[in-house]
C-alpha positions as CSV (number, residue, x, y, z in Angstrom):
1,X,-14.1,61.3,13.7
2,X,-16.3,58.8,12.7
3,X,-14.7,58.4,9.5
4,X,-11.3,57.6,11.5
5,X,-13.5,55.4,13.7
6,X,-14.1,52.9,10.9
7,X,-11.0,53.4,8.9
8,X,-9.4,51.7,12.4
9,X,-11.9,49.2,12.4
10,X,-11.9,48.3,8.9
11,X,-7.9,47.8,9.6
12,X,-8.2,45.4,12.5
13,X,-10.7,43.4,10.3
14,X,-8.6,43.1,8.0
15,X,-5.7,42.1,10.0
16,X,-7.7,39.3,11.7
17,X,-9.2,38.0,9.0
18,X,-5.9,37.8,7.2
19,X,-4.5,36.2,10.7
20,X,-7.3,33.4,10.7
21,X,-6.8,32.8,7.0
22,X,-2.8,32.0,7.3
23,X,-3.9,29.6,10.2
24,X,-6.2,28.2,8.4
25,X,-4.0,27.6,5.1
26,X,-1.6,26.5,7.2
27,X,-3.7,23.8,9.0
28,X,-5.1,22.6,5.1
29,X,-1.1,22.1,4.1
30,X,-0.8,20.3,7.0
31,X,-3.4,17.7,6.3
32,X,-2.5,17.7,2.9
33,X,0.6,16.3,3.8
34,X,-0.3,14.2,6.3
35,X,-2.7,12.5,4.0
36,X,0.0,12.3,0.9
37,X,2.2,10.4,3.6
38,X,-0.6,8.1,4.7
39,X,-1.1,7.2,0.8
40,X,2.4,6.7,0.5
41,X,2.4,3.9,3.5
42,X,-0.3,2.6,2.6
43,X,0.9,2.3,-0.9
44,X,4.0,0.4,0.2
45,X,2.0,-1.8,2.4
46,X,-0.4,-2.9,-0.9
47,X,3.1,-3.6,-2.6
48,X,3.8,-5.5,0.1
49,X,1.0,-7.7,0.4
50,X,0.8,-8.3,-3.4
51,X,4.2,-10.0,-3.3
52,X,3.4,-12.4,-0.2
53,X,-0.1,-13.2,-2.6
54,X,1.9,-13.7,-5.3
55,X,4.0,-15.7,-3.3
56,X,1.2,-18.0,-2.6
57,X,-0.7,-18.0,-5.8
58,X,2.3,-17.8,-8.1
59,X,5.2,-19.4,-6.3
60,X,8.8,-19.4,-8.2
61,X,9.7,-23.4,-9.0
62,X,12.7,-23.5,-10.2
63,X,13.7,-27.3,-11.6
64,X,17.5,-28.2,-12.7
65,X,17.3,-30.5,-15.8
66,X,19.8,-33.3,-16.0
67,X,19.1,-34.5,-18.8
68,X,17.0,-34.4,-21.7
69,X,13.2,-34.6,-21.4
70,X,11.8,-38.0,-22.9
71,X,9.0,-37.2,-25.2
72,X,6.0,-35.9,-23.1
73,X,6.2,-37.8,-19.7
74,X,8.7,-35.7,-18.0
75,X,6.9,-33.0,-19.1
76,X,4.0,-34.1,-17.4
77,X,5.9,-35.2,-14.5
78,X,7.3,-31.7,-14.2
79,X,3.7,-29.9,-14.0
80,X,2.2,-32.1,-11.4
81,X,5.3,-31.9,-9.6
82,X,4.9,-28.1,-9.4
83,X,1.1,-28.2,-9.1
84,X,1.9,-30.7,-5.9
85,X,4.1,-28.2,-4.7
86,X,2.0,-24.7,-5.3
87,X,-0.6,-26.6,-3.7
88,X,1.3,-27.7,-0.3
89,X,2.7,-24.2,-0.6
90,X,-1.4,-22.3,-0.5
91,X,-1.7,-24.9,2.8
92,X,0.8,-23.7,4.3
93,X,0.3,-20.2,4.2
94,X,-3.7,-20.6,5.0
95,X,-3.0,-22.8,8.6
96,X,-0.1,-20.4,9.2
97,X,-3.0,-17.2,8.5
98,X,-5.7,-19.9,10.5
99,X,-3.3,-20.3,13.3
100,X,-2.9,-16.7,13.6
101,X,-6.0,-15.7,14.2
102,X,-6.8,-18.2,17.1
């Protein structure tokens, strides 16, 4: 009798211990993906933010020629003309972050 006794017991051990491991693989999966999403947002938010900084710190001038340059001062012309403009850009964006956080 007392081997049936703990034969019984030994099975409803076993069948609750089994029962708390499932729930508690199933909880781990379930953080697992919850935390793969969160990297993917916050992935995709860092992609997002690199291209408004690149925005500011490496702005796209794009300058039509006419003609053809003459010797070195439309050269020169050209780069303070787009450091003028990178630089109004930056000032923009920072009174627009400033102005924001008031």
């Amino acid at each position: 009798m007392a081997a049936a006794t703990l034969h019984s017991f030994n099975a409803f051990l076993t069948e609750r211990l089994t029962a708390a491991a499932v729930d508690i693989y199933g909880f781990v999966e379930k953080t697992v993906v919850e935390y793969q999403e969160e990297v993917y947002r916050t992935q995709q938010e860092n992609q997002r933010l690199q291209r408004l900084l690149d925005l500011v710190y490496k702005p796209e001038i794009r300058l039509h020629r006419t003609g053809k340059p003459h010797e070195n001062g439309l050269s020169e012309l050209l780069n303070r003309v787009a450091y003028k403009a990178t630089t109004k850009v930056t000032r923009s964006y920072f009174s627009v972050l400033k102005n924001n956080k008031s």
